[in-house]
ChimeraX commands (.cxc) that place a marker at each C-alpha (Angstrom):
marker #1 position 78.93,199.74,226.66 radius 0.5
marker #1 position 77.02,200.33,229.83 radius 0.5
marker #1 position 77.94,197.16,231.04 radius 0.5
marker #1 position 81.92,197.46,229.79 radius 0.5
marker #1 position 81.57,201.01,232.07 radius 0.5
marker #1 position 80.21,199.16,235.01 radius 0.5
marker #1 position 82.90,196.59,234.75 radius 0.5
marker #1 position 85.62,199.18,234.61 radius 0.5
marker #1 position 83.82,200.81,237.91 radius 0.5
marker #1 position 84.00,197.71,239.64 radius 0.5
marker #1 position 87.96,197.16,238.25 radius 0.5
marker #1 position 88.68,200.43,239.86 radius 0.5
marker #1 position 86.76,199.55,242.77 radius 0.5
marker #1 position 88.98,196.17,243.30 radius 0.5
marker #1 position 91.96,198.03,242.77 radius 0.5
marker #1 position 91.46,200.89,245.05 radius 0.5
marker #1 position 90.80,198.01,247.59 radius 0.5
marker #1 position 94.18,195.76,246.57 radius 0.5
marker #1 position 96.68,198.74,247.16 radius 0.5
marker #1 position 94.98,200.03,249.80 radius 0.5
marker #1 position 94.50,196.42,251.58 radius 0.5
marker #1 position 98.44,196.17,250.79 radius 0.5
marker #1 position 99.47,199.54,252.70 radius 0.5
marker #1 position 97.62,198.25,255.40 radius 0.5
marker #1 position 98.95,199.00,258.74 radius 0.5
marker #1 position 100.27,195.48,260.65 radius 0.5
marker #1 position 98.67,194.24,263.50 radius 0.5
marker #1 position 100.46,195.40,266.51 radius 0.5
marker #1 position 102.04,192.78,268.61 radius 0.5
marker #1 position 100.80,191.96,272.35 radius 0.5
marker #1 position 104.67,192.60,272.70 radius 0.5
marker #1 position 104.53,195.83,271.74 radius 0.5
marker #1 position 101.43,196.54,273.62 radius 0.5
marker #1 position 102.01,195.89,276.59 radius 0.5
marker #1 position 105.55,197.99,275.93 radius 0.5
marker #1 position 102.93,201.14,276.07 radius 0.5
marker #1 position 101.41,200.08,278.68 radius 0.5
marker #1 position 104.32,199.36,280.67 radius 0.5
marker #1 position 105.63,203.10,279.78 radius 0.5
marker #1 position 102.18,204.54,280.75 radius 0.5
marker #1 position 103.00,203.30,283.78 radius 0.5
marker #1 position 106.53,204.42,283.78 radius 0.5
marker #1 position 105.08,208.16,283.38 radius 0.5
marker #1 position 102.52,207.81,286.02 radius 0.5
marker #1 position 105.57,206.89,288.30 radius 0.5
marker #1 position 107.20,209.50,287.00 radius 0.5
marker #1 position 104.52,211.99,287.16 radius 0.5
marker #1 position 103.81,211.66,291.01 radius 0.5
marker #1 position 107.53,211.78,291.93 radius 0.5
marker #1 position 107.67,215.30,289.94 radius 0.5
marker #1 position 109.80,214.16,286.90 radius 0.5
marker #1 position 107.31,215.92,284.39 radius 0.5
marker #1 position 109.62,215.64,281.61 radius 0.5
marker #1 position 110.19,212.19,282.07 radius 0.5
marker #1 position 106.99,211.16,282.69 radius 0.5
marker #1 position 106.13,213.58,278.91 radius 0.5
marker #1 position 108.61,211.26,277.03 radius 0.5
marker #1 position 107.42,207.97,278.81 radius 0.5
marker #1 position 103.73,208.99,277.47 radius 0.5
marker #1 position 104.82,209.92,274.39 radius 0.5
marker #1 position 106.95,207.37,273.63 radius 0.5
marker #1 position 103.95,204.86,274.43 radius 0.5
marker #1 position 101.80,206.64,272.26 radius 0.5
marker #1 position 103.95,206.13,269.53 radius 0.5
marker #1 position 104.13,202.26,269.67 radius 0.5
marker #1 position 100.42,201.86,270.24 radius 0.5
marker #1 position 97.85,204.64,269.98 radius 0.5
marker #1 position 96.69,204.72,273.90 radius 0.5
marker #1 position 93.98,207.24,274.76 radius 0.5
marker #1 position 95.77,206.63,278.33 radius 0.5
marker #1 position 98.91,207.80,277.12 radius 0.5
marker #1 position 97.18,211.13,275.49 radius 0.5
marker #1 position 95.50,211.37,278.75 radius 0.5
marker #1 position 99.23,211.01,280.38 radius 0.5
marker #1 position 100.74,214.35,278.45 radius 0.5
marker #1 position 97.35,216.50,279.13 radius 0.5
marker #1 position 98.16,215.62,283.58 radius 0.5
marker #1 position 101.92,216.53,282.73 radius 0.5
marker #1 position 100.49,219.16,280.89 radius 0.5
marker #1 position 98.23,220.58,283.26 radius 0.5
marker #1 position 100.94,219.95,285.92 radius 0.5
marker #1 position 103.12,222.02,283.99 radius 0.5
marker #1 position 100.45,225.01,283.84 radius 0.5
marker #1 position 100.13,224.35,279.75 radius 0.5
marker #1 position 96.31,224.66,280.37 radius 0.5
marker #1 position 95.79,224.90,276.51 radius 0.5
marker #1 position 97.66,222.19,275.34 radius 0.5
marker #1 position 96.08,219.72,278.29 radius 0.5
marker #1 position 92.66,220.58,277.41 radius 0.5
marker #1 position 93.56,219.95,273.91 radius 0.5
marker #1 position 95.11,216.45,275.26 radius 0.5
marker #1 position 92.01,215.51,277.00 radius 0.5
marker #1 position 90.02,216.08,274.29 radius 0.5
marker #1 position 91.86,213.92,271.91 radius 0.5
marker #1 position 92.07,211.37,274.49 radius 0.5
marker #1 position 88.57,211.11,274.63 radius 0.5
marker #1 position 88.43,211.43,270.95 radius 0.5
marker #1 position 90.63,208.39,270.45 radius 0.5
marker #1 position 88.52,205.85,272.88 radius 0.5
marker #1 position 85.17,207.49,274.34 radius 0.5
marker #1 position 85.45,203.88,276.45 radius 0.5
marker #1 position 88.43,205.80,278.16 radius 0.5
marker #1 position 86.21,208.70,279.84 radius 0.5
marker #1 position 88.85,209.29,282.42 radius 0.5
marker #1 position 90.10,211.41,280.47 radius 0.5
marker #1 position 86.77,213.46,281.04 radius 0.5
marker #1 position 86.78,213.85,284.64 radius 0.5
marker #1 position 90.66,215.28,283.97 radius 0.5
marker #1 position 89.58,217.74,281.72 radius 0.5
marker #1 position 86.79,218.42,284.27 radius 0.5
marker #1 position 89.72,219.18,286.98 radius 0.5
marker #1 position 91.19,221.75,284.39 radius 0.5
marker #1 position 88.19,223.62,283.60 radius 0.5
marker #1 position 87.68,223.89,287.50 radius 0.5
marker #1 position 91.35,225.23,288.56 radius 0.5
marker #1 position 90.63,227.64,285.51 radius 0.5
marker #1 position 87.07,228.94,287.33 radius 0.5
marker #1 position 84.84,227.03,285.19 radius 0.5
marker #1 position 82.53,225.45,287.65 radius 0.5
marker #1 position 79.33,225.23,286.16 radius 0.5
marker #1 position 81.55,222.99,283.01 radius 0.5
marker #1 position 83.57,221.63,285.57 radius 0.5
marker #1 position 80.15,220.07,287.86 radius 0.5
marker #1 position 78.31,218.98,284.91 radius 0.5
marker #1 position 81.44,216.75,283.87 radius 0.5
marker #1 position 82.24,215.42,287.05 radius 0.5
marker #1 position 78.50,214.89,287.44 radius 0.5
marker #1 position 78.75,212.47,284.12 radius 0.5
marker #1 position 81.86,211.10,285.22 radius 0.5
marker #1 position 80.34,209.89,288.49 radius 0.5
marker #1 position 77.10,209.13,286.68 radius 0.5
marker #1 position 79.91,206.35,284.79 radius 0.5
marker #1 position 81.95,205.32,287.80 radius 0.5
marker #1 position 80.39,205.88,291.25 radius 0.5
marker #1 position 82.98,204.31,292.84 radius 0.5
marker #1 position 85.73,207.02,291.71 radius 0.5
marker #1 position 86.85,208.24,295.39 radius 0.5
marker #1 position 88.91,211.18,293.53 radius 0.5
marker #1 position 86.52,212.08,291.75 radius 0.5
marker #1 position 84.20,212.37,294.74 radius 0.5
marker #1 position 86.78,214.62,296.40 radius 0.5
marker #1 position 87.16,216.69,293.89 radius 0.5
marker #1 position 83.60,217.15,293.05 radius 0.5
marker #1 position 82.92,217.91,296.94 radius 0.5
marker #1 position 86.18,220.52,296.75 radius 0.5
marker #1 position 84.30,222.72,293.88 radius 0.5
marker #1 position 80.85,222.89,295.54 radius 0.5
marker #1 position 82.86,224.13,298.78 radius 0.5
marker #1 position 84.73,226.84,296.72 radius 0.5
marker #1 position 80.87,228.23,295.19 radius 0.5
marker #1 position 79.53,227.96,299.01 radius 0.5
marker #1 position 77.30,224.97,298.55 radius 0.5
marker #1 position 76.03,223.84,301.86 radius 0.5
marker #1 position 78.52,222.02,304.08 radius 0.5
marker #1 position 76.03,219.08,304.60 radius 0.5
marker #1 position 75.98,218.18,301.17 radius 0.5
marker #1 position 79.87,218.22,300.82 radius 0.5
marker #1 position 80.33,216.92,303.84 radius 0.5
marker #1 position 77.58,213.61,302.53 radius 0.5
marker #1 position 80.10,213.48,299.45 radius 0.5
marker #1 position 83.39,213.47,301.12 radius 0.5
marker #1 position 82.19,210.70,303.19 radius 0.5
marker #1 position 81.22,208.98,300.25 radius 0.5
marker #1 position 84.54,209.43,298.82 radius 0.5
marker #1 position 86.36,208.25,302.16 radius 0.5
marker #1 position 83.37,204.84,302.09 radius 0.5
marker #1 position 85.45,204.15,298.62 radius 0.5
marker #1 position 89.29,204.96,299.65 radius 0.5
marker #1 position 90.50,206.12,302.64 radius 0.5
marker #1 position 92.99,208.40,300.96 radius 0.5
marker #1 position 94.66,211.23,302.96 radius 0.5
marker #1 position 92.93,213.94,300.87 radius 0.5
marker #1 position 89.55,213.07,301.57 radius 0.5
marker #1 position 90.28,212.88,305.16 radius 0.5
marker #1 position 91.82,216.22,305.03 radius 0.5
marker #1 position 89.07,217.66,303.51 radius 0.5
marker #1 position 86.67,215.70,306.11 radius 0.5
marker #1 position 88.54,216.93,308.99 radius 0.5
marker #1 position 88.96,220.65,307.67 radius 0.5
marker #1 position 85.27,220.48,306.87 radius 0.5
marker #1 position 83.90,219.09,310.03 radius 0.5
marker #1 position 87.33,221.11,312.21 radius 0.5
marker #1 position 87.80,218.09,314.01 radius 0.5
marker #1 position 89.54,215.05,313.34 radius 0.5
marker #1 position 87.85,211.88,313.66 radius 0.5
marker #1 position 89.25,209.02,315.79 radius 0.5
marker #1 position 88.03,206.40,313.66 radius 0.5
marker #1 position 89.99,207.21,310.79 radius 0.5
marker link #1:1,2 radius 0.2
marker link #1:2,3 radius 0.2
marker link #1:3,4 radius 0.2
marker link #1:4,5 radius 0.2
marker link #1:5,6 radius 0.2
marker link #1:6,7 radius 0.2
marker link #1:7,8 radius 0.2
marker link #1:8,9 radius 0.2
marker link #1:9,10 radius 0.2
marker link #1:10,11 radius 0.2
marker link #1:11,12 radius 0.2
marker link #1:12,13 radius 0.2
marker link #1:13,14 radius 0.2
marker link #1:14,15 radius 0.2
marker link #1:15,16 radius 0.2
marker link #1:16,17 radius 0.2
marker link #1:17,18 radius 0.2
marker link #1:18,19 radius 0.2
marker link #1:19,20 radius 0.2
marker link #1:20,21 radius 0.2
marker link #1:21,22 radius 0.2
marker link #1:22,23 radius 0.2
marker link #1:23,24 radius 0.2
marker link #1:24,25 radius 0.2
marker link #1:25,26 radius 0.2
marker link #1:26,27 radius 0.2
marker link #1:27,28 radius 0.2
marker link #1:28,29 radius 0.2
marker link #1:29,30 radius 0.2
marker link #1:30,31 radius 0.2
marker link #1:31,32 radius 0.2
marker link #1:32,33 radius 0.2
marker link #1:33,34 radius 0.2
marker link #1:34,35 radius 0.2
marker link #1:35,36 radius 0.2
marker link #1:36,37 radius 0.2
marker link #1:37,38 radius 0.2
marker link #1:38,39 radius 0.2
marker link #1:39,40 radius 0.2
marker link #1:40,41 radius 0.2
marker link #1:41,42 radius 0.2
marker link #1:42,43 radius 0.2
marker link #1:43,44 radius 0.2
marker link #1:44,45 radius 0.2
marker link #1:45,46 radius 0.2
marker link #1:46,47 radius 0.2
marker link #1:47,48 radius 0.2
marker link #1:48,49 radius 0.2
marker link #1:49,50 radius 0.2
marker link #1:50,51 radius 0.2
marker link #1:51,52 radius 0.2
marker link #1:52,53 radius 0.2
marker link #1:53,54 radius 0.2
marker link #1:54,55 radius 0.2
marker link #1:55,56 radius 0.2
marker link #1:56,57 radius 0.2
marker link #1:57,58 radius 0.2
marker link #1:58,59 radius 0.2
marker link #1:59,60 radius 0.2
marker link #1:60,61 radius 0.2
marker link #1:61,62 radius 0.2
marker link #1:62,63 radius 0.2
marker link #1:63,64 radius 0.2
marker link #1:64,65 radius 0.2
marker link #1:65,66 radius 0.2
marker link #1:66,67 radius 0.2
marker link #1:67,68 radius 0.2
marker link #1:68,69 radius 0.2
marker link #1:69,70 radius 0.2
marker link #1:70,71 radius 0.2
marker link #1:71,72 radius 0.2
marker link #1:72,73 radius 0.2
marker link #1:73,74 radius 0.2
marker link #1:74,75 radius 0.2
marker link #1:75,76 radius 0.2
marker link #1:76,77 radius 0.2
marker link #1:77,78 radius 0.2
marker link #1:78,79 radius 0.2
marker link #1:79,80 radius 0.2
marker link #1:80,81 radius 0.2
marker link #1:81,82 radius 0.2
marker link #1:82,83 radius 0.2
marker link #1:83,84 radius 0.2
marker link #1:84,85 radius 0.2
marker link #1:85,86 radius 0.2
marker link #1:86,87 radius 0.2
marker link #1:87,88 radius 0.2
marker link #1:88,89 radius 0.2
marker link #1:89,90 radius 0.2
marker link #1:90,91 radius 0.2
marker link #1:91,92 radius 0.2
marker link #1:92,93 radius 0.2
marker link #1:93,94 radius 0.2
marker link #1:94,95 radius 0.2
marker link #1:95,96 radius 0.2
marker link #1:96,97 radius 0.2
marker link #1:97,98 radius 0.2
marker link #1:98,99 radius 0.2
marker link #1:99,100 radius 0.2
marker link #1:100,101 radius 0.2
marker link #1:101,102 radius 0.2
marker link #1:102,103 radius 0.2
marker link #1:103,104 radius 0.2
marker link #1:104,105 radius 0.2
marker link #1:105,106 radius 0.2
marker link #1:106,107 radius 0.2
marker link #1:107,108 radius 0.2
marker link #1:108,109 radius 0.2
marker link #1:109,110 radius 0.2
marker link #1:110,111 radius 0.2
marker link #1:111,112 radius 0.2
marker link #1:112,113 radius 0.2
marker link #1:113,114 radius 0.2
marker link #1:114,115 radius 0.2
marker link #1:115,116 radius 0.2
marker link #1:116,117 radius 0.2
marker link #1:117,118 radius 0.2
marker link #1:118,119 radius 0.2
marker link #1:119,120 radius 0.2
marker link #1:120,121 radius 0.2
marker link #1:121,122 radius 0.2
marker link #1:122,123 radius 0.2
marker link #1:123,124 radius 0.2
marker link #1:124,125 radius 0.2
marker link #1:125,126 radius 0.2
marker link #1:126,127 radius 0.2
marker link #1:127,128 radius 0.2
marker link #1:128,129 radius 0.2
marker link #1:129,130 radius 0.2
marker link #1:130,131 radius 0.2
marker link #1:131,132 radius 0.2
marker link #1:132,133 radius 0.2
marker link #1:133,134 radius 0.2
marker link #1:134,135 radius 0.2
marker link #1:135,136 radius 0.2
marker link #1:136,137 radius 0.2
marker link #1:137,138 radius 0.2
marker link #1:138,139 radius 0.2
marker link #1:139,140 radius 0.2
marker link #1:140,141 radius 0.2
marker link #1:141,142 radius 0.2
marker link #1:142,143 radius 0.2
marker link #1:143,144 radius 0.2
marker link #1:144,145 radius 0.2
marker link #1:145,146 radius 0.2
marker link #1:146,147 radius 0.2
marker link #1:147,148 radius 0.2
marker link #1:148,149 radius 0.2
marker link #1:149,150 radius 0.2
marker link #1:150,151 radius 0.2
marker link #1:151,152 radius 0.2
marker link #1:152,153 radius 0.2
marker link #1:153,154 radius 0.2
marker link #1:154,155 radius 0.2
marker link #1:155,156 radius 0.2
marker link #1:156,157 radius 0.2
marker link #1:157,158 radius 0.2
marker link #1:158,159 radius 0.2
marker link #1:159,160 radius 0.2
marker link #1:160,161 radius 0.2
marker link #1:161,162 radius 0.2
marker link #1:162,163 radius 0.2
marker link #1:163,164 radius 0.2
marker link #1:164,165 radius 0.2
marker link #1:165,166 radius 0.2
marker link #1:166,167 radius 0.2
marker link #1:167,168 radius 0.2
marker link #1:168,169 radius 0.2
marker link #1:169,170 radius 0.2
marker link #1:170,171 radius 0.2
marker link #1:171,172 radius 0.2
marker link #1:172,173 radius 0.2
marker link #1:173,174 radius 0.2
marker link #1:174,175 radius 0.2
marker link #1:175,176 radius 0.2
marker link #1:176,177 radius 0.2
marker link #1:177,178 radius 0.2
marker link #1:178,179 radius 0.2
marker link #1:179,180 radius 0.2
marker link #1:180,181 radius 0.2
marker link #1:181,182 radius 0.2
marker link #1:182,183 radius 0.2
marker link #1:183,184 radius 0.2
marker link #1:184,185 radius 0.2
marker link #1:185,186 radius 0.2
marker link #1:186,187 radius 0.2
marker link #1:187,188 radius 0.2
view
């Protein structure tokens, strides 16, 4: 009897694992894949010329063909764009949630929490972001643009806005440079 009972365990076991093996999702295509990835891009565009709706339904579109933390990550920007601070943090989150690989979505969520005054949350996370990807230029600049807001000395921002500017020579972090030093450099 004990063995008959062990049997029927086991039965059970193999059939649990049959039906569920057979309402397995399918593989998704490399078609399909790089479909989402193609309409992540299609929402970045969109999301740096200002079309914040479009660039919503690009991201979400992409997310629903292939779960992308990047396309999560897509709707928390056009989200925080859009002053939805809730729902972006909550985006971030589940970005990170989805693929802790895809820790960009960390030093996003670290922009929010600044704009919304939370410095000491905001430093730590850019801190670990940087601590991941030292040569993140934006990242750098906006690091160096929260220590000037809580009055840390203008050396040390000034070292990590040069950093930044080693890595890209993006307008921004000559901006901040110049506005920092209040003089522009020739060599730039």
């Amino acid at each position: 009897m004990a063995w008959m009972l062990s049997m029927q365990t086991i039965l059970r076991f193999l059939a649990v694992v049959v039906l569920a093996g057979c309402a397995a999702k399918a593989p998704i295509s490399e078609a399909r894949y790089q479909q989402a990835l193609a309409l992540v891009d299609q929402g970045v565009l969109s999301m740096r010329e200002g079309r914040l709706d479009e660039a919503d339904a690009a991201f979400s579109v992409a997310h629903d063909l292939v779960p992308l933390a990047a396309a999560v990550d897509g709707r928390g920007c056009v989200a925080l764009l859009q002053g939805e601070w809730g729902d972006a943090e909550r985006f971030f989150e589940e970005a990170y949630m989805m693929d802790q690989r895809y820790d960009k979505a960390a030093a996003n969520l670290a922009l929010l929490l600044d704009i919304r005054g939370e410095a000491d949350r905001a430093r730590e996370l850019y801190k670990w972001y940087l601590d991941r990807h030292p040569d993140d230029a934006g990242v750098r600049n906006n690091m160096a643009a929260l220590d000037f807001d809580r009055g840390t000395d203008r050396d040390l921002i000034l070292q990590e806005l040069l950093r930044a500017a080693a890595i890209s020579r993006h307008g921004v972090i000559i901006d901040n440079i110049t506005h920092l030093e209040g003089f522009k450099r020739e060599t730039w």
